[in-house]
C-alpha positions as CSV (number, residue, x, y, z in Angstrom):
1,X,0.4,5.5,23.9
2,X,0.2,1.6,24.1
3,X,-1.0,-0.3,21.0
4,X,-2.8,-3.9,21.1
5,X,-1.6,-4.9,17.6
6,X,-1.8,-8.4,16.8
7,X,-0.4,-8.7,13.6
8,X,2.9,-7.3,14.9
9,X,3.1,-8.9,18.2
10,X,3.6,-12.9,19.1
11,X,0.1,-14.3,20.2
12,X,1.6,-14.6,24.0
13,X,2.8,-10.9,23.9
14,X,-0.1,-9.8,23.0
15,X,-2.4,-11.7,25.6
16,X,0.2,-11.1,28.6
17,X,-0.7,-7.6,27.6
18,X,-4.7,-8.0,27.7
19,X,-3.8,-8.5,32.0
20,X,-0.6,-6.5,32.5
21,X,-1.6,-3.2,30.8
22,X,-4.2,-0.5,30.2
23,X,-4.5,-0.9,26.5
24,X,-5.1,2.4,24.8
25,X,-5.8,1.1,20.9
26,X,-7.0,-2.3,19.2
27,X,-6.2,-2.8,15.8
28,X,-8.5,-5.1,14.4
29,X,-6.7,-7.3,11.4
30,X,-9.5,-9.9,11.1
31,X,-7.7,-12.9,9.6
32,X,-5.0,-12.2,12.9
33,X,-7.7,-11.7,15.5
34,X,-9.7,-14.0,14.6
35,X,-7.1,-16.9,15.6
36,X,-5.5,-15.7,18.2
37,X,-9.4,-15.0,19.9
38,X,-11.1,-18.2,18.7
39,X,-7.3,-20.4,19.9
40,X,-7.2,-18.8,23.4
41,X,-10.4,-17.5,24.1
42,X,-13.6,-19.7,22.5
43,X,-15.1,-16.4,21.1
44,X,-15.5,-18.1,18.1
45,X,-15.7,-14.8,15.9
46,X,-16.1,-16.6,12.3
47,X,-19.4,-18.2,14.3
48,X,-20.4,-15.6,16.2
49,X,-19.6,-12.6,14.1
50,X,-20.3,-9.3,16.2
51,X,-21.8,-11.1,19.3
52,X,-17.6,-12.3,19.7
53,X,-15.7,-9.2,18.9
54,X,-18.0,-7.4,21.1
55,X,-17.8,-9.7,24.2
56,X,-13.6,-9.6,23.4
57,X,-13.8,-5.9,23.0
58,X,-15.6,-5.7,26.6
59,X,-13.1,-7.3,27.9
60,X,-9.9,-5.5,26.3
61,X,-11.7,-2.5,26.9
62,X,-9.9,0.3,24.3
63,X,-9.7,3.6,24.1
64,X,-9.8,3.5,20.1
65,X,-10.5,0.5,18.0
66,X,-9.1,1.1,14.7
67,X,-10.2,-1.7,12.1
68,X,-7.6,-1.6,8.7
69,X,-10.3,-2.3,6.0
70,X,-14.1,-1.3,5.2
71,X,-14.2,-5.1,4.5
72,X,-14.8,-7.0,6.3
73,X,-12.5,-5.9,9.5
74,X,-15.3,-2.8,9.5
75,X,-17.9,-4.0,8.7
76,X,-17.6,-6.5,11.7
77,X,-16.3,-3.6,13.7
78,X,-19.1,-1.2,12.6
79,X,-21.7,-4.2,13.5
80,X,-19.7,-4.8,16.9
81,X,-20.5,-1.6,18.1
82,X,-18.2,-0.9,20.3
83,X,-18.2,1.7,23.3
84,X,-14.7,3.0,22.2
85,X,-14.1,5.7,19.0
86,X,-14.3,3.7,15.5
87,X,-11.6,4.6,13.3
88,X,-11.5,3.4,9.7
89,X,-8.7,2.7,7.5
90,X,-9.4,2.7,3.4
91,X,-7.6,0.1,1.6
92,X,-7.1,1.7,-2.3
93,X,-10.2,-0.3,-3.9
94,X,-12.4,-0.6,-0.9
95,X,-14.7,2.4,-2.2
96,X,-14.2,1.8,-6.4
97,X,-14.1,-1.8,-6.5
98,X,-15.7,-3.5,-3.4
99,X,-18.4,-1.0,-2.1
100,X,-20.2,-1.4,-5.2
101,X,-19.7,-5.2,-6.0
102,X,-23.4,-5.9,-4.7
103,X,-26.0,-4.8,-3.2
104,X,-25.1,-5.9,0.0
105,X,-21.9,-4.5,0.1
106,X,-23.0,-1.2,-0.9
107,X,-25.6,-1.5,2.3
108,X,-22.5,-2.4,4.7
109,X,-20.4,0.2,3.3
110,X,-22.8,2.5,4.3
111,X,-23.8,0.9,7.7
112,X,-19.8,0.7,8.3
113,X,-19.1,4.5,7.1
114,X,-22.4,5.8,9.2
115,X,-20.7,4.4,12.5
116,X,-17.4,5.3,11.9
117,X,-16.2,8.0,14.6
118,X,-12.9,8.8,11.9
119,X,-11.1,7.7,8.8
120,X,-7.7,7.4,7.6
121,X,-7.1,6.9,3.9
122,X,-4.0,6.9,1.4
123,X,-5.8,9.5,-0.6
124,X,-7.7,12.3,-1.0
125,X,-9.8,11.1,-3.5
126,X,-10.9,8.9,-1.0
127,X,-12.1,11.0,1.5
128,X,-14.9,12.8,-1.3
129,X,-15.9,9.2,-1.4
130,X,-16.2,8.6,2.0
131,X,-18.7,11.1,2.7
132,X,-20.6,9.9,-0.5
133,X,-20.7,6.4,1.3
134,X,-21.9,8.8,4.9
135,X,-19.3,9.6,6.7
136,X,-20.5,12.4,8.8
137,X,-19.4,15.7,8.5
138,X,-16.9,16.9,10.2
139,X,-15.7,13.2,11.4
140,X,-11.7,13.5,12.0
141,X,-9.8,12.3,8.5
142,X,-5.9,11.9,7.8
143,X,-4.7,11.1,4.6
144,X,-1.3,9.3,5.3
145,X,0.4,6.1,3.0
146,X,-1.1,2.7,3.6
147,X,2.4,1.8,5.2
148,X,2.6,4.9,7.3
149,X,4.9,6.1,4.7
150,X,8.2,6.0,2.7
151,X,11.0,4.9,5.4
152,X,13.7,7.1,3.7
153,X,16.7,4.8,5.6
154,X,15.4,1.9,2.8
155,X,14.2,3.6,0.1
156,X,16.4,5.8,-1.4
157,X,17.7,7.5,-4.6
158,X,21.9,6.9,-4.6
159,X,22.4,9.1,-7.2
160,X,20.8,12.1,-5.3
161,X,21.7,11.6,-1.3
162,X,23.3,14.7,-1.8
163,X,20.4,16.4,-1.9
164,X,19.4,16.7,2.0
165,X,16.2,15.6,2.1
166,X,16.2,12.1,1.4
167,X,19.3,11.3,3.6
168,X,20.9,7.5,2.5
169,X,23.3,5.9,4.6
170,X,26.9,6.7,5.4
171,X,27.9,4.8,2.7
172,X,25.5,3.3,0.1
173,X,25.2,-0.5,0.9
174,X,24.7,-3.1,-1.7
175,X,22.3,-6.1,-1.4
176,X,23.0,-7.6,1.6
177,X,22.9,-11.3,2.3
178,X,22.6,-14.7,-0.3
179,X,21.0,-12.8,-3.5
180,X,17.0,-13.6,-4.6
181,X,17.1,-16.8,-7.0
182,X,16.9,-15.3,-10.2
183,X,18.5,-11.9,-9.3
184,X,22.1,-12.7,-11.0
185,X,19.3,-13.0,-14.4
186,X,19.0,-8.9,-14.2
187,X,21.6,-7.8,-16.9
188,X,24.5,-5.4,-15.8
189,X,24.1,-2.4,-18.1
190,X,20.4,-3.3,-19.6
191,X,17.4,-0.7,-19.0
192,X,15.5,-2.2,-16.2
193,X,11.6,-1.9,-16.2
194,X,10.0,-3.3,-12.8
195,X,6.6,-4.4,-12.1
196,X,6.2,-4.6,-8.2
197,X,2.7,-5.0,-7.9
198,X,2.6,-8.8,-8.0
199,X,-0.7,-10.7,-8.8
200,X,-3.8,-9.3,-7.4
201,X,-7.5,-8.9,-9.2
202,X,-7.1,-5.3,-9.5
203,X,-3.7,-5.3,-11.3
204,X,-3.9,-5.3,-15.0
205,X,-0.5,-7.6,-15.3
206,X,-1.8,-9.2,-19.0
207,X,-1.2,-5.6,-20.2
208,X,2.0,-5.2,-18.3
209,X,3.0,-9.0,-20.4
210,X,1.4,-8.4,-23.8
211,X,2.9,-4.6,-23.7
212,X,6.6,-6.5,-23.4
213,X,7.0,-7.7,-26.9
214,X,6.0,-3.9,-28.5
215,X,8.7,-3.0,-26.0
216,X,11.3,-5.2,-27.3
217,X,10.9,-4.2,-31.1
218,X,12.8,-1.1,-30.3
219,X,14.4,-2.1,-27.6
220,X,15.2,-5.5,-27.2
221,X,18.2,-4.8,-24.5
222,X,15.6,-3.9,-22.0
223,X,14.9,-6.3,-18.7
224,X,11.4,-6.5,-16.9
225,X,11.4,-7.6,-13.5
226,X,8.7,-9.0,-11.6
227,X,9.0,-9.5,-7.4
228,X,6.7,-11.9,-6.4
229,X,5.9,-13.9,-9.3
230,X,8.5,-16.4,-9.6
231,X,5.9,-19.3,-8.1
232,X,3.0,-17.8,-10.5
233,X,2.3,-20.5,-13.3
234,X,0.5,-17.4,-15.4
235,X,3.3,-15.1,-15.4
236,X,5.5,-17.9,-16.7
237,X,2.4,-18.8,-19.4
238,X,2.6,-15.5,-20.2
239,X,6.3,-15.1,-21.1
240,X,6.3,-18.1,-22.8
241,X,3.4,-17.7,-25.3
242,X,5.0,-14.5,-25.7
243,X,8.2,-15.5,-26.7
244,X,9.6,-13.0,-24.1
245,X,11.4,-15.6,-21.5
246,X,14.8,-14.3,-21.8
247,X,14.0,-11.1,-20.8
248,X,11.4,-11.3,-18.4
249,X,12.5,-11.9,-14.5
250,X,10.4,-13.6,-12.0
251,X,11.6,-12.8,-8.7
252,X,10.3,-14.2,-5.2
253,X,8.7,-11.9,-2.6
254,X,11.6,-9.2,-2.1
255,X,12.3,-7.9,1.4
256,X,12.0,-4.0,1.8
257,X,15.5,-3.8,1.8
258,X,15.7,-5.9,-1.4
259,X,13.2,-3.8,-3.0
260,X,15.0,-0.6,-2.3
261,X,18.3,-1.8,-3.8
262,X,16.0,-3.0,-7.1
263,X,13.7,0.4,-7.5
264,X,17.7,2.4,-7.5
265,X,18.9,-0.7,-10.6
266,X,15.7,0.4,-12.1
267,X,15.0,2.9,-15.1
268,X,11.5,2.5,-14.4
269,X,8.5,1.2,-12.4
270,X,5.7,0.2,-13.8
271,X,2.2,-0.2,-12.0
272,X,-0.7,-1.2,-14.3
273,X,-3.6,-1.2,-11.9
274,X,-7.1,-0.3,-12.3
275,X,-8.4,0.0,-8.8
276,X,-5.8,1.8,-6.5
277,X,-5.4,4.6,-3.9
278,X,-1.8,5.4,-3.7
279,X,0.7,1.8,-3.8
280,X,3.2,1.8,-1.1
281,X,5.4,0.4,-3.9
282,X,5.0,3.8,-6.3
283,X,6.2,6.1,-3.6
284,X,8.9,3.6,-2.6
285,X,10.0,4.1,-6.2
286,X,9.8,7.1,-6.6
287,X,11.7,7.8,-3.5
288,X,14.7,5.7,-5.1
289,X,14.8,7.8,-8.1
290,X,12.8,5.0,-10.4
291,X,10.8,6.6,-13.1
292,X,6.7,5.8,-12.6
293,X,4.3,4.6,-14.8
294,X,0.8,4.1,-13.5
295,X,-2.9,3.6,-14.4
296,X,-4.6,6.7,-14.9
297,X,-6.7,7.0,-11.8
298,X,-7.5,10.1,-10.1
299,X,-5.7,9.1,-7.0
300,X,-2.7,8.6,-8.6
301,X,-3.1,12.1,-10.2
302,X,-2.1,13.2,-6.6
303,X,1.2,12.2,-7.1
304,X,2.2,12.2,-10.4
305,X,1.7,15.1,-13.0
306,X,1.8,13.6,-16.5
307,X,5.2,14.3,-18.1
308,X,6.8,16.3,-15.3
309,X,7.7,13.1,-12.9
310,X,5.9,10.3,-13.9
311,X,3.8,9.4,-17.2
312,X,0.1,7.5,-17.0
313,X,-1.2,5.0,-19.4
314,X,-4.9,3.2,-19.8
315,X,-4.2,0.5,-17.7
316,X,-6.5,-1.7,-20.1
317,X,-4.5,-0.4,-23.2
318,X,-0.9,-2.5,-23.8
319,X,-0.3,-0.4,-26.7
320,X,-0.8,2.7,-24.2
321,X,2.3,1.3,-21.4
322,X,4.4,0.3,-24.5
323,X,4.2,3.7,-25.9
324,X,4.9,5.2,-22.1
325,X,7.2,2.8,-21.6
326,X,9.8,3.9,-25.0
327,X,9.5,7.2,-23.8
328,X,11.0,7.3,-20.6
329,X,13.7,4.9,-21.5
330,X,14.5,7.5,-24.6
331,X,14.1,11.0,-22.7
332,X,17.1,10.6,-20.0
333,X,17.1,13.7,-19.2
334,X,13.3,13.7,-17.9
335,X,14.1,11.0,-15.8
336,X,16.6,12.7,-13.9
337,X,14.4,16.4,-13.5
338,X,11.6,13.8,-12.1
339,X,13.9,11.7,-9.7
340,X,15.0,14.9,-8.1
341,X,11.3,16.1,-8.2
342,X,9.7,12.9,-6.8
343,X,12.6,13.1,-4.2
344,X,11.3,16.3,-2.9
345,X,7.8,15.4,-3.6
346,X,8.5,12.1,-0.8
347,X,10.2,14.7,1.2
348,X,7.2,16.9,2.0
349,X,4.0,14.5,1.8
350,X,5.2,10.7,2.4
351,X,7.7,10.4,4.9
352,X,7.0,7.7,7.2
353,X,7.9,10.1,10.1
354,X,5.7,12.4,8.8
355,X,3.0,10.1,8.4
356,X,3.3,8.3,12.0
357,X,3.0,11.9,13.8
358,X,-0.4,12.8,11.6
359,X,-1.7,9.0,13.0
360,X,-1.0,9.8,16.8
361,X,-2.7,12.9,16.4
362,X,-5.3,11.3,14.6
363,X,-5.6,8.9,18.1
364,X,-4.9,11.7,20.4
365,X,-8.6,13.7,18.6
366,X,-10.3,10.3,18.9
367,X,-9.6,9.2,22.3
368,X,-9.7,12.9,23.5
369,X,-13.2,13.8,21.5
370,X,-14.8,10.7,23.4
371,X,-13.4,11.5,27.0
372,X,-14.8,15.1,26.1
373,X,-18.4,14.0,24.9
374,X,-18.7,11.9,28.3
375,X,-18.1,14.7,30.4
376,X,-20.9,16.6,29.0
């Protein structure tokens, strides 16, 4: 099965490939396609919108055209038209936060659902909400991680390798490479609390900060660290109205590798988020053995049973994390029952090979539903 996939190829790959081969898929990443077609082929899609996409879709001709967001990659999609199967992907907020932001992105989200031919989302919740938004009936839906799923050769719990199911390496590897600036910050023996979510509009990260301090009263050994912050002038506001700079650790963005060896230093992860489906970065954690704490949405529900291997908080409510945050550093022992549980848990629903063999056969009932309807 050949993908066009511009957001993982070089912009001359990826137009060699346009003459050299029948292309099977198009993923449509708009901020990606939108360059590479407006550089090299005048179709000007920011202009021209639909008219563009559909004169560069006639021309790529694919089997499946599979945009990554409702919006606007969709949207644009949906109003495209194309002749090939639409397939959808749901981005966590795209259905709580952005189809209902206005009146006109509620009519889009509908236009967009109505014309999709399939849909892949990162939760079930999503998928009631689809068909709330009219999806059709019956229209083909996987529910696989945004990321395809958790690759278990990265993320991985040390302390439990030996279980079978989440192999680790031969031999456990350190950090590899010249270490993150601000790494060497991350005490030895403290309790490490992480917050990978960085800065987005969804994540409540002033209750994450203000829940530090109520932290440190009974704990004041503990470390929070914070990937992709280190170049946010808010985070270090933050810290330093809160008199919590000498425990607080902002990190640069963290390769996956980095981030694996960081979710195994940590006691806990912490995602405060209001909007989500299910973060690439909480199964990632869990996968290492890092205790969770997440907003208490539905879809994170699907993957974490209060008290058993994870605990949820109001992700509005500081006092809430705090609280959630002194129990799991005080109750070893439920930390270790839920690494071994999340580890199985990863094991049976979020592998990434687990979740790249429900895609193809997502594509394979597409493409194969489409050749079948133009026999008839």
């Amino acid at each position: 099965m050949q993908l066009l996939n511009p957001f993982l190829e070089t912009l001359e790959e990826t137009l060699a490939r346009f003459d050299d081969e029948k292309l099977l898929l198009a993923f449509l990443l708009l901020d990606h396609l939108e360059h590479a077609l407006d550089a090299e082929q005048g179709l000007g899609l920011r202009r021209r919108g639909p008219r563009g996409l559909s004169q560069a879709l006639q021309r790529i001709q694919p089997d499946l055209v599979h945009a990554m967001r409702v919006p606007f990659e969709g949207m644009l999609a949906a109003a495209a038209d194309p002749a090939a199967p639409l397939l959808l992907s749901v981005w966590g907020n795209d259905f709580t936060l952005h189809a209902p932001a206005a009146p006109g992105m509620r009519r889009l989200t509908r236009r967009t659902l109505a014309r999709a031919d399939g849909l892949h989302c990162d939760c079930r919740r999503d998928v009631r909400l689809a068909g709330n938004w009219g999806l059709r009936p019956g229209a083909p839906v996987e529910v696989i991680p945004g990321n395809g799923g958790v690759r278990s050769e990265i993320f991985y719990s040390a302390a439990g390798a030996e279980d079978g199911r989440l192999q680790a390496p031969a031999s456990a590897e350190e950090l590899r490479g010249p270490r993150p600036p601000g790494w060497d910050r991350i005490p030895a023996a403290a309790p490490v609390i992480v917050n990978p979510r960085g800065f987005r509009g969804y994540v409540r990260n002033d209750t994450f900060f203000r829940a530090i301090p109520r932290v440190l009263q009974s704990r004041p050994e503990a470390c929070f660290v914070c990937p992709a912050m280190a170049g946010e002038p808010v985070a270090r506001r933050w810290a330093a109205r809160l008199g919590i700079e000498e425990r607080v650790v902002l990190l640069p963005g963290l390769s996956p590798e980095q981030m694996g060896a960081l979710f195994r230093r940590s006691q806990l992860s912490v995602s405060p988020s209001e909007h989500d489906g299910t973060p690439n970065t909480l199964l990632e954690a869990m996968a290492c053995g890092s205790f969770p704490l997440a907003g208490d949405l539905e879809s994170i529900r699907e993957w974490i049973e209060p008290g058993v291997n994870g605990l949820l908080f109001d992700p509005g409510n500081p006092q809430s994390l705090a609280e959630g945050i002194l129990r799991a550093l005080a109750d070893r022992p439920r930390r270790t029952a839920a690494a071994r549980f999340n580890q199985r848990l990863i094991a049976e629903r979020g592998t990434y090979e687990m979740g790249m063999a429900k895609a193809e056969q997502l594509y394979e009932r597409l493409v194969r539903s489409r050749a079948e309807a133009a026999m008839l």
